[in-house]
C-alpha positions as CSV (number, residue, x, y, z in Angstrom):
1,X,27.3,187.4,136.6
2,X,30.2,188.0,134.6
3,X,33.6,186.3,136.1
4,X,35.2,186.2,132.8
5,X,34.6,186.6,128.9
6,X,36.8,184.8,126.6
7,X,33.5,183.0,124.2
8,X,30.3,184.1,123.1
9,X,28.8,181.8,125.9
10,X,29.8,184.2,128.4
11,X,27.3,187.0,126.8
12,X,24.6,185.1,125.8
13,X,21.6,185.9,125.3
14,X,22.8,188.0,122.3
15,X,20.0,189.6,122.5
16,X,20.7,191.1,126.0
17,X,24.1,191.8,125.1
18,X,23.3,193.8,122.1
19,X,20.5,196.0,124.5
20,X,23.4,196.5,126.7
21,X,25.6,198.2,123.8
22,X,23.0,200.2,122.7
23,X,22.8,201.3,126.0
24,X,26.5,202.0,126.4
25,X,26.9,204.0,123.4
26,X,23.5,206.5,123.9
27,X,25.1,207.4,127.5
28,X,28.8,205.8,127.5
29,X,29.2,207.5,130.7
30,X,25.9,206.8,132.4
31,X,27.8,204.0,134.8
32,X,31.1,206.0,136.2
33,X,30.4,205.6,139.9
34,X,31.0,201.7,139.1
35,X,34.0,201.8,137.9
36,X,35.4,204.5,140.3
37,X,38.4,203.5,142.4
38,X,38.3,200.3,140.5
39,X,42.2,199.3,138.4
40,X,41.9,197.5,135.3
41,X,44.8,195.9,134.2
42,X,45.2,195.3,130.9
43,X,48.0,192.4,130.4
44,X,49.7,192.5,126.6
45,X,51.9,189.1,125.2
46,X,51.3,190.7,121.9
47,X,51.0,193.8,120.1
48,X,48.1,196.2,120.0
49,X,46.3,199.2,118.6
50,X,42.7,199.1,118.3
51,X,42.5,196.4,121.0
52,X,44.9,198.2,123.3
53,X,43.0,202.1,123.1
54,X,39.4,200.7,122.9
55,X,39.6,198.5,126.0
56,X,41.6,201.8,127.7
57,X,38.9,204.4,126.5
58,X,36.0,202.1,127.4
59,X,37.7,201.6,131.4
60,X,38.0,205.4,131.5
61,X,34.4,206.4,130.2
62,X,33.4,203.7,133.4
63,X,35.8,206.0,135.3
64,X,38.0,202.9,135.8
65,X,41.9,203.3,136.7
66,X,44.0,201.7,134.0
67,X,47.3,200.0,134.0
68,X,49.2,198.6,131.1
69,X,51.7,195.7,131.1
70,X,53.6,195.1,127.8
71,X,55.4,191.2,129.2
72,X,57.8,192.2,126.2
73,X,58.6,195.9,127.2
74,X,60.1,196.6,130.7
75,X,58.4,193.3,132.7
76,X,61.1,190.4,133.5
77,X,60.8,187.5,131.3
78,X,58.0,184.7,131.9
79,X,58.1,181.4,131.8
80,X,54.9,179.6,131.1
81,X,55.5,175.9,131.5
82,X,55.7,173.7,134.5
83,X,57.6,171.7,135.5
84,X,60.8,173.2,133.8
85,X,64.0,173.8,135.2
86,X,64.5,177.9,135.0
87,X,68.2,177.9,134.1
88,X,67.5,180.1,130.8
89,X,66.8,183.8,130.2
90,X,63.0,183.7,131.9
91,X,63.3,185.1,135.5
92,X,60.2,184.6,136.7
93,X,57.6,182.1,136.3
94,X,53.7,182.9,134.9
95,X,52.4,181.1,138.3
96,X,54.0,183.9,140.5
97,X,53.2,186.6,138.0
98,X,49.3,186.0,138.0
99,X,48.5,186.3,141.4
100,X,50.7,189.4,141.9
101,X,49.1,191.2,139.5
102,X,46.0,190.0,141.0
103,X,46.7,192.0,144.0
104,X,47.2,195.4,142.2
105,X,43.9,195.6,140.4
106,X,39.9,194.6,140.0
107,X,39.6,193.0,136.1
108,X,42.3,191.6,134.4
109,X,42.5,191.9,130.4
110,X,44.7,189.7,128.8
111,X,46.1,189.4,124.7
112,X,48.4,186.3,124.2
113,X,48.1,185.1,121.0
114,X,48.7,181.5,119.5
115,X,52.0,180.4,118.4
116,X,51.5,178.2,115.4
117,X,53.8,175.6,116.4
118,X,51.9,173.4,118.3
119,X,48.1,173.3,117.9
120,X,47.0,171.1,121.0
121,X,48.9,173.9,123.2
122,X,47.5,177.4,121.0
123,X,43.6,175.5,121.5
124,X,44.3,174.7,125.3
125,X,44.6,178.4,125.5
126,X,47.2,177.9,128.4
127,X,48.2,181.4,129.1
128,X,44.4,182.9,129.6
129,X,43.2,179.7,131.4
130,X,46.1,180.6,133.8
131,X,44.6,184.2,134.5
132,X,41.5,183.1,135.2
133,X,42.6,179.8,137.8
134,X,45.4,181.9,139.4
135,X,44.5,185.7,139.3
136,X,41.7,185.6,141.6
137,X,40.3,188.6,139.6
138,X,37.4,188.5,136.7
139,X,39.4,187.9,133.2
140,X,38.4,188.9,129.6
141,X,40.2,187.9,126.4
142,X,41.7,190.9,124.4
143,X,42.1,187.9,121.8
144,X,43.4,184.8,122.6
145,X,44.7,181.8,120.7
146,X,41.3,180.7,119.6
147,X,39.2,183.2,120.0
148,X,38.8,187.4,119.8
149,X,35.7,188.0,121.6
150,X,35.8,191.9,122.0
151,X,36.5,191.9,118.2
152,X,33.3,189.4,117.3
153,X,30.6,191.5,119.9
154,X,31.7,194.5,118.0
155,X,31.5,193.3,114.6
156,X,27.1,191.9,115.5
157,X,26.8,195.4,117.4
158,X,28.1,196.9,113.6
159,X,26.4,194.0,111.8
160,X,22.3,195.3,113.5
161,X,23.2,198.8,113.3
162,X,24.0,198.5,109.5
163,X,21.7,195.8,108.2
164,X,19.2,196.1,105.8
165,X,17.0,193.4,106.4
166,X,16.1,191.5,109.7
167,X,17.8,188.4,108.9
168,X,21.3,189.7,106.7
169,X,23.3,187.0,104.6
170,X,27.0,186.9,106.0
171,X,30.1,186.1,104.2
172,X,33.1,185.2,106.1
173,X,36.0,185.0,103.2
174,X,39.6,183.7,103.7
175,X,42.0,186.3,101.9
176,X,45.9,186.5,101.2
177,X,48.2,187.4,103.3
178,X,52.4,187.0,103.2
179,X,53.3,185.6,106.7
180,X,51.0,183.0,109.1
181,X,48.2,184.8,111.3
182,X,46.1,182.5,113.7
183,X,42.4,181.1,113.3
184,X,41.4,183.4,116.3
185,X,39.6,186.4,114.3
186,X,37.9,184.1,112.2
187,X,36.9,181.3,114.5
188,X,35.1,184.0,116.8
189,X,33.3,185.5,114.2
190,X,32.0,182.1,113.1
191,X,31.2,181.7,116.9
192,X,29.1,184.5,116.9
193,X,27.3,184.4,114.0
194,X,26.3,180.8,114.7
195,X,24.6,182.3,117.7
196,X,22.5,184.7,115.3
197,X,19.6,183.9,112.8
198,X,21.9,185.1,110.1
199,X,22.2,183.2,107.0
200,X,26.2,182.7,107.7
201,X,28.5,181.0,104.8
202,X,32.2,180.8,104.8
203,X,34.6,180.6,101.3
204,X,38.1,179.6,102.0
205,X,40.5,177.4,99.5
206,X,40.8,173.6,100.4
207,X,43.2,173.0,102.8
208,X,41.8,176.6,105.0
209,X,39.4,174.4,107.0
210,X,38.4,176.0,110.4
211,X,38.2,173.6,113.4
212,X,34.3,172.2,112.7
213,X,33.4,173.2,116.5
214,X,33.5,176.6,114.9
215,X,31.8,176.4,112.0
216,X,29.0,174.1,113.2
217,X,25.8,174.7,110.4
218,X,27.8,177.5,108.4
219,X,27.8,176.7,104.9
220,X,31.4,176.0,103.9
221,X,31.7,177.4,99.8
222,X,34.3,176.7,97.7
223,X,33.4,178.3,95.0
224,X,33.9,182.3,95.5
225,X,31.3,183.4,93.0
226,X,28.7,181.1,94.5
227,X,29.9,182.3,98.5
228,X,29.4,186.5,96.7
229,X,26.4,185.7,95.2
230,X,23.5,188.1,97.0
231,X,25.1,188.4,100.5
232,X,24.7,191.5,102.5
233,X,28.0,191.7,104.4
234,X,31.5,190.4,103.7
235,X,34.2,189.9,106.4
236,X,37.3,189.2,104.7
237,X,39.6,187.3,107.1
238,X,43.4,185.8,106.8
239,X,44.3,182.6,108.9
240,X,46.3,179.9,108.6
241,X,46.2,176.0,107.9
242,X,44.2,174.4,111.0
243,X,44.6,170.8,110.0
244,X,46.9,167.9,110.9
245,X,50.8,168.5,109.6
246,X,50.0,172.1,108.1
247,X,48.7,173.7,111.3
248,X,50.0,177.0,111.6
249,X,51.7,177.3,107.8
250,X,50.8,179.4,104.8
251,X,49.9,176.7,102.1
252,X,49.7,179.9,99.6
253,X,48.6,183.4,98.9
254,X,46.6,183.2,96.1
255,X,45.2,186.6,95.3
256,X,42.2,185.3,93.3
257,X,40.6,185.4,96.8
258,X,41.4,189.0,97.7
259,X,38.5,190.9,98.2
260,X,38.1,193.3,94.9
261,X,35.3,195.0,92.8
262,X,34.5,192.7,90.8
263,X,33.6,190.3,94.0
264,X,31.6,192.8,95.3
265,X,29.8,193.5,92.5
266,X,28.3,189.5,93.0
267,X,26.4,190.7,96.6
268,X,23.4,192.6,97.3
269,X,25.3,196.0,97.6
270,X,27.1,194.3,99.8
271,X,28.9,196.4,103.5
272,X,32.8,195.1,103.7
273,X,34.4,194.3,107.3
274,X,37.6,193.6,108.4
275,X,39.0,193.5,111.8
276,X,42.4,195.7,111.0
277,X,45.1,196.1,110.8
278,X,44.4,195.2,106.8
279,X,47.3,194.6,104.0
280,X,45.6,196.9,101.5
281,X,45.8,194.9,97.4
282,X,46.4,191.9,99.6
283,X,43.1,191.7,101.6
284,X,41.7,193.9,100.2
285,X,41.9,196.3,96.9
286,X,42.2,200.0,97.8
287,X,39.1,201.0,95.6
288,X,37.1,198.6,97.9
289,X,38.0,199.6,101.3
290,X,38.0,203.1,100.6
291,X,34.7,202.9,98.8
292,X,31.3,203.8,100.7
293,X,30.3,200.0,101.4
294,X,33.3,200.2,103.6
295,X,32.6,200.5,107.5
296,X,36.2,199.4,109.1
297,X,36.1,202.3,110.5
298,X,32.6,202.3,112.6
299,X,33.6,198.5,113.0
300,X,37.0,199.6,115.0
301,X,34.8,202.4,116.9
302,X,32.2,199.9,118.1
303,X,35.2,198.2,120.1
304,X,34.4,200.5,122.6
305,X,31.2,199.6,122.8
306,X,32.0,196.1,123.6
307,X,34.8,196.1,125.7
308,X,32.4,198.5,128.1
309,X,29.6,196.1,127.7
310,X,32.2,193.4,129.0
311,X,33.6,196.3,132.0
312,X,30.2,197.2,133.5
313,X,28.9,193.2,133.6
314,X,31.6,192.5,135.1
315,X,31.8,195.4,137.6
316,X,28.9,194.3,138.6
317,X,30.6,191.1,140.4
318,X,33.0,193.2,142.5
């Protein structure tokens, strides 16, 4: 029984999950009388567009109502911390917050993002943990510090419908990108695919180095023509530095590792991913992800598909 979704654990088997999409998108409104009279609200620390209409469509095609909170549009100010003295310009604190919006709805999604200054903090994941021990509600992750689970379960469910053979070869690839993003996108994926039978590798330059609970028996590749060489899918990624003093900075943007023709000429004819929003001839090279190996686009549909995976299990608890 579902009581929240914020890591692959909380799907697994895959195998089950992945049945449950397929079911979802033949009939995506097979299961209405489950989500009817039922309020999902959907809690936003951060900005959203795919994330944000996905999660929103998949509630209504389960015949779901839906709120949305923006905490940065119209809600008072929250503080987050304990212990603090509230003399500042936060009105209310996150611990009086949570269980009020507990009491106006069923399923609580929430999207608070890491903050790069402070790693122990961003990987303690304190704002979600506090939905799930205070709301008194189910909770799912509309991506977290650490993690972006909806994202991940929609990129296998596009990974099976797409591959070519039984077991594809993956390629997660660090790319450019001007400003500092988190490790969330690309620590999920890696999560994922470890769960899978996939042969998964990851290219990033030194100093890139995802937490190692992450990456577990990935092989890490240095060398990009050697990480291209024959693979069947390639999820280009930004993040920032994970390790020691550099957490959270851009060490550089070296566009060597954006994701261009010539790379893709190195895989097997290889499909190219990317979560979006994408910094085109940064991430990627216009004539790549307008070409036909692109599938961003049935990648960003299939959040749908996940997110109602996620609504009907946990329906299913109410």
């Amino acid at each position: 029984m579902m009581k929240k979704f914020t890591a692959v654990e909380d799907i697994l088997p895959l195998q089950s999950a992945l049945t449950w999409a397929k079911e979802v998108k033949a009939n995506p409104f097979a299961d209405q009388s489950m989500g009817k009279n039922k309020t999902l609200l959907m809690v936003f620390f951060n900005a959203s567009l795919r994330t944000r209409l996905s999660t929103q469509r998949a509630a209504l095609n389960m015949g779901m109502n839906v709120i949305v909170l923006d905490i940065n549009q119209g809600a008072w100010k929250l503080e987050t911390e304990h212990g603090v003295v509230m003399d500042g310009d936060k009105s209310e604190h996150i611990l009086e917050a949570i269980p009020v919006m507990g009491t106006y709805c069923d399923i609580i999604g929430v999207r608070a993002f890491a903050n790069l200054q402070n790693r122990d903090d961003d990987y303690a994941e304190i704002i979600l943990n506090q939905f799930i021990r205070y709301s008194g509600k189910p909770v799912f992750s509309m991506e977290g510090a650490t993690r972006h689970p909806l994202q991940s379960f929609a990129d296998l469910i596009t990974i099976e419908e797409y591959k070519r053979t039984p077991k594809p070869k993956v390629l997660l690839t660090w790319t450019p990108h001007p400003k500092a993003l988190p490790q969330a996108v690309a620590n999920s994926f890696a999560e994922w695919m470890n769960q899978t039978d996939y042969e998964f590798i990851i290219t990033h330059p030194e100093g890139y180095e995802l937490d190692a609970k992450f990456v577990k028996n990935a092989r890490v590749e240095y060398d990009i023509e050697k990480a291209y060489k024959g693979v069947d899918f390639v999820y280009a990624k930004n993040w920032s530095a994970y390790t020691g003093e550099n957490y959270g900075r851009v060490l550089h943007a070296n566009k060597q590792w954006t994701v261009d023709a010539r790379k893709m000429a190195l895989t097997e004819n290889a499909f190219f991913m990317h979560c979006l929003p994408v910094r085109r001839n940064m991430i990627v090279t216009d004539e790549v992800i307008e070409s036909p190996a692109s599938i961003v686009i049935p990648e960003a549909a299939n959040r749908v598909v996940s997110a109602q995976v996620v609504l009907r299990e946990m329906l299913k608890t109410l």
